[in-house]
N, C-alpha and C positions, 0 to 999 in steps of 0.2 A: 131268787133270780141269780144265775150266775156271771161271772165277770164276763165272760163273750159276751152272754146279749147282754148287759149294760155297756160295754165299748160298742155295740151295733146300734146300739138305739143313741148314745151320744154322734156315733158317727151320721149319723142321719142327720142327728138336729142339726148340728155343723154345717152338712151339704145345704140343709134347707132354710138356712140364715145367710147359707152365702148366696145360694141362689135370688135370697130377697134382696137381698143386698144390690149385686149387681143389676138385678129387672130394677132397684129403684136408679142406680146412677144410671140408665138406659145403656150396660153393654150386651147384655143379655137379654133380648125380648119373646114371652112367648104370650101373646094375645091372647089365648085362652085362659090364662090364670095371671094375668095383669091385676088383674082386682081383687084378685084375694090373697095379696101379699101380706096384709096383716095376717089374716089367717093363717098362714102359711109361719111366721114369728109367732103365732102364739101357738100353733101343735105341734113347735120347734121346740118353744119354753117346757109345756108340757111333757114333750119325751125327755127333759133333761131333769126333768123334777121327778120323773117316773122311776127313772136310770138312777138316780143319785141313793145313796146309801142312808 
């Protein structure tokens, strides 16, 4: 795997840990994927552990 897509796949988890983040302190709400914010931290976890060396 090259260093792009390991910086693209950490970039992702980031966005998608911030995004959980926010939907949990309610600034950011999208009702359709309310309920799968763990999920959403743990395919976050998973790209970082994918990404890592």
């Amino acid at each position: 795997m090259s260093n792009k897509t390991r910086a693209i796949l950490k970039g992702i988890a980031v966005v998608l840990v911030l995004l959980a983040v926010l939907m949990q302190l309610q600034i950011v709400i999208i009702p359709a994927i309310a309920g799968y914010r763990f999920w959403i931290v743990v395919i976050s976890f998973g790209l970082m552990l994918i990404s890592s060396k």
